[in-house]
N, C-alpha and C positions, 0 to 999 in steps of 0.2 A: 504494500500500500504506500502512495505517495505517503513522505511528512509534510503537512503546513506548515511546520515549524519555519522551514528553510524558504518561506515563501513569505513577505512582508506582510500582504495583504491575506493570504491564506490567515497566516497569527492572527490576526487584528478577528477576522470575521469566527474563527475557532473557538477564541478569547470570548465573545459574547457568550460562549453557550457553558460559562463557569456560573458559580454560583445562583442566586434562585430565579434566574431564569433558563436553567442547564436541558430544559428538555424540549421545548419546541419555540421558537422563534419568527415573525414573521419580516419579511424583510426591511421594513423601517426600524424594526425594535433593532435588530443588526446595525442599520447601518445609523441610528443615535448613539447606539454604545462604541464605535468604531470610529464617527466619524466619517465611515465613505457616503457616498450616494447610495441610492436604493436600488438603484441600474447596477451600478459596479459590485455589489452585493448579490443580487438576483441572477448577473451573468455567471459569479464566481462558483456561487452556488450550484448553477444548473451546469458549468462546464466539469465539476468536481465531484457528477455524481459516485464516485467509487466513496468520497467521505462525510457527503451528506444525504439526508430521506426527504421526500416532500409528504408531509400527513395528506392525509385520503379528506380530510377536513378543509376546509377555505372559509372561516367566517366573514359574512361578507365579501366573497371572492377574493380575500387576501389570503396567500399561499404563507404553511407555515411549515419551517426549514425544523429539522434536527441532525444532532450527528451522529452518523452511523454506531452502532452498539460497540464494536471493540473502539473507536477513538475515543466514545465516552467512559470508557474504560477506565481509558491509558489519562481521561484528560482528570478524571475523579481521583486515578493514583498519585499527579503530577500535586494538584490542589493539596492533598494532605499532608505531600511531603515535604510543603512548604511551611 
């Protein structure tokens, strides 16, 4: 599996999905905790499907992002051992 890590913009959009908002996101919530656009969010996202899920849900036809089950894993082991 690619890292985000090594990827600037990967980090930043990953990075949202820490603490209590760690399991579904929609692309504005991303891209206010990040700072990007909501485009450059929504691209990153749909180009990166091997590390992110889109829910089956849209409230309001607004798509909501999660990250794949082993990165939330790896991103919940990273959190504690800080």
């Amino acid at each position: 599996m690619e890292q985000p890590f090594d990827d600037p913009i990967g980090a930043q959009i990953v990075g949202a999905f820490r603490g209590p908002h760690s399991l579904w996101r929609t692309p504005g919530g991303i891209a206010r905790y990040t700072g990007l656009s909501p485009a450059t969010v929504q691209s990153y996202v749909q180009a990166h499907r091997d590390l992110f899920v889109q829910s089956s849900l849209t409230p309001g036809g607004i798509p909501l992002y999660g990250v794949r089950r082993d990165l939330r894993a790896q991103l919940q082991l990273e959190g504690s051992a800080s």
